[in-house]
C-alpha positions in Angstrom: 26.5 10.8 -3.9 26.3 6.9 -4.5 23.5 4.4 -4.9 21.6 4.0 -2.0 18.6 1.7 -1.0 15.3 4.3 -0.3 12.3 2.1 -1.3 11.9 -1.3 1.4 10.5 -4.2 -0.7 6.9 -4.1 0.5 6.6 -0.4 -1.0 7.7 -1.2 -4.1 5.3 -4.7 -4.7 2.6 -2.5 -2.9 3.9 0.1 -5.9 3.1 -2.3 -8.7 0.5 -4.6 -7.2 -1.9 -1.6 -6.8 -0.7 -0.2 -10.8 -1.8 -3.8 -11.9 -4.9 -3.6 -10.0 -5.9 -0.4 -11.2 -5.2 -0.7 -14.8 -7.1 -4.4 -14.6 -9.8 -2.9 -12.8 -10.5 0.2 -15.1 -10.0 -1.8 -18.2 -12.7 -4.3 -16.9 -15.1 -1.4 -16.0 -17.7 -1.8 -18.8 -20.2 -4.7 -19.6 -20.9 -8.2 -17.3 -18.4 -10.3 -19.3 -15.6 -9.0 -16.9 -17.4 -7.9 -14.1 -16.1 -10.8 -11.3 -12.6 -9.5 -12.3 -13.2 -5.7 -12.1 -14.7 -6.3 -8.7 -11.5 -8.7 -7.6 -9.2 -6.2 -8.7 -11.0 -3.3 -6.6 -10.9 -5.4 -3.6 -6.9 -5.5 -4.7 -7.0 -1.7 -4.9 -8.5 -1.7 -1.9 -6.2 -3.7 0.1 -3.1 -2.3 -1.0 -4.5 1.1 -0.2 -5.3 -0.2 3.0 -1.8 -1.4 3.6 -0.4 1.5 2.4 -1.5 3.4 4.8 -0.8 1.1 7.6 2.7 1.4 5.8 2.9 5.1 6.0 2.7 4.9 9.8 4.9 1.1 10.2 7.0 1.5 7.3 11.1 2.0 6.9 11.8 6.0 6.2 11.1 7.2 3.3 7.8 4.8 3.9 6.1 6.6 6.3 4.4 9.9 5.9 6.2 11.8 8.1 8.9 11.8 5.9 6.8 14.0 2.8 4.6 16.1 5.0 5.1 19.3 2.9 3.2 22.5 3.0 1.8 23.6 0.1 4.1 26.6 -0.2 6.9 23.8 -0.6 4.8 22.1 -3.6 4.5 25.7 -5.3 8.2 26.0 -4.5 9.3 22.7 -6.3 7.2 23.4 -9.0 8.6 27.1 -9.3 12.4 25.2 -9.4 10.9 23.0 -11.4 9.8 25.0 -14.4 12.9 27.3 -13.8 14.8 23.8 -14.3 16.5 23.7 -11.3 14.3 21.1 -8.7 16.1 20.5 -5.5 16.8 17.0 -5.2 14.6 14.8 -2.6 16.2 11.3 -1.5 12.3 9.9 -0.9 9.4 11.9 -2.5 9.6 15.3 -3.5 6.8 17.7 -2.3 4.8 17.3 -5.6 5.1 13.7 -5.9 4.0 13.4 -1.9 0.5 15.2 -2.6 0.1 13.0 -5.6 0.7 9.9 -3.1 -1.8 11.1 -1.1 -4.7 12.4 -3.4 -4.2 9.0 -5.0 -4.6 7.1 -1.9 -8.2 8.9 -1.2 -9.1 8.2 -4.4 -8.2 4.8 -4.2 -10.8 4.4 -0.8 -13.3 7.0 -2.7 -13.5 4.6 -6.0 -13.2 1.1 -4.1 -16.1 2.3 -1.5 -18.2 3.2 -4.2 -17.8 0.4 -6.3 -18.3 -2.0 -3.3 -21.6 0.0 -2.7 -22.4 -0.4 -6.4 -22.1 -4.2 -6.3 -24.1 -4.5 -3.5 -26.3 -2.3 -5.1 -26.5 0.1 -2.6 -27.7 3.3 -3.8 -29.0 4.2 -7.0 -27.6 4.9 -10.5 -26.1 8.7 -9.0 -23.8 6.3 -7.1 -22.7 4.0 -10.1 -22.0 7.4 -11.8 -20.1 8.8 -9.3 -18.0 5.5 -9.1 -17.3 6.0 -13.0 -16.6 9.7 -12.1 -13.8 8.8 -9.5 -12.1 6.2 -11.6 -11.5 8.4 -14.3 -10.1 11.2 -11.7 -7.9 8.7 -10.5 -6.7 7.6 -13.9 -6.1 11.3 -14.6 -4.1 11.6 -11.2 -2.3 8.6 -12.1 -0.9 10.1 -15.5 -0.5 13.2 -14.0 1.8 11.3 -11.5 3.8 9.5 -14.3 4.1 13.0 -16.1 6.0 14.0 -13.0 7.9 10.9 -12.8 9.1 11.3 -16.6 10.1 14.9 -15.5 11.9 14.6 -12.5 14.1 11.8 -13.9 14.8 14.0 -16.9 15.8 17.2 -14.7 17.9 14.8 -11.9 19.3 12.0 -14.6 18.1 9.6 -11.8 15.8 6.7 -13.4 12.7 6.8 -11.1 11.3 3.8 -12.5 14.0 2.0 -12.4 14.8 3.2 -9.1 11.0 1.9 -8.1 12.2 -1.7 -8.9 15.2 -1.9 -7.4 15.1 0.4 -4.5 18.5 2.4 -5.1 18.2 6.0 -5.5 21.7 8.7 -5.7 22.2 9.6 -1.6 24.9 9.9 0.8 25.5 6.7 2.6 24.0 7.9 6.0 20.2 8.6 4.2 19.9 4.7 3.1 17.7 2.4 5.0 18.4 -0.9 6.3 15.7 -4.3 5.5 15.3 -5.2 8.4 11.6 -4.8 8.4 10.3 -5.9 5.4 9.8 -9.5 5.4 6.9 -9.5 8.1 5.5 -6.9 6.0 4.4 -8.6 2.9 1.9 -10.5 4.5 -0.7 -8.2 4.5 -0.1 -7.4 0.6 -0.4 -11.1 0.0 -3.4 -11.7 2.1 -4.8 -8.6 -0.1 -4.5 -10.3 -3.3 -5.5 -13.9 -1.9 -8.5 -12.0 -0.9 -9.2 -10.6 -4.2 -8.3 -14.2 -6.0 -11.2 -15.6 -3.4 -14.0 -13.2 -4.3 -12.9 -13.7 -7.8 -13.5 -17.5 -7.5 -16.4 -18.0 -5.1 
């Protein structure tokens, strides 16, 4: 196997815009001081998510979601190989990591919808709890996701951070994917944070 390109350029900014967002957005959570940048940085989570998921059907291979629909006997599976220290090697995500992509992106619409209900001071203070409750699930989902990150690059000796910022990944030549979508593509992750930068102004 060489280095091939798996992860298209919109994937991978959509990858860190949304960790920025989220770690701005939680650490901004408490008190008034911050509150016009906690609520322009969940209208960035939101976007992104949004995008995502518009990516996930439009995107380059390993992009879309039909390329980690897994059964949950195939998560159990990886995990089994997992912990017996022998995980079979996955070019996009691996079965685990593609549940984690999409638990985090409900959360994501869960925590933003909320919070935008919140603001507007829809509902009552059950609402604003349940908005504190989700954030903290996601933050959990998000370490359990880097846990598994840590891991699988240990057990394959494949940076998957690394590999998150360049877009190379160990494959046969055949499984890389061309560019040739991803400039029209970063529009909507732009107009997402423009967005955000707006509310955050006005």
């Amino acid at each position: 196997m060489k280095k091939i390109l798996v992860w298209d350029l919109p994937t991978r900014i959509g990858h860190w815009l949304l960790v920025t967002a989220f770690v701005l957005a939680f650490m901004t959570g408490d008190g008034e001081k911050w509150r016009l940048v906690h609520v322009a940085a969940g209208y960035a989570v939101a976007g992104i998510v949004v995008f995502r998921m518009f990516w996930g059907v439009a995107g380059t291979r390993y992009a879309r979601f039909t390329s980690f629909l897994f059964s949950p006997r195939a998560v159990f599976t990886y995990l089994g190989d997992l912990l017996q220290g022998k995980p079979g090697h996955w070019v996009g995500h691996n079965p685990a990591g593609s549940y984690a992509i999409y638990i985090l992106i409900l959360l994501g619409l869960a925590t933003t919808a909320s919070g935008f209900a919140v603001y507007a001071e829809i509902g009552g203070e059950w609402l604003e709890e349940a908005h504190d409750v989700l954030s903290y699930t996601m933050l959990g989902m998000v370490c359990f996701h880097v846990l598994g990150v840590v891991v699988s690059s240990l057990m394959h000796h494949e940076n998957l951070v690394r590999s998150m910022l360049d877009g190379y990944k160990q494959g046969k030549s055949e499984e890389a994917i061309t560019s040739s979508k991803i400039h029209w593509a970063i529009a909507p992750i732009v107009s997402a944070v423009l967005a955000s930068l707006l509310v955050f102004i006005t």
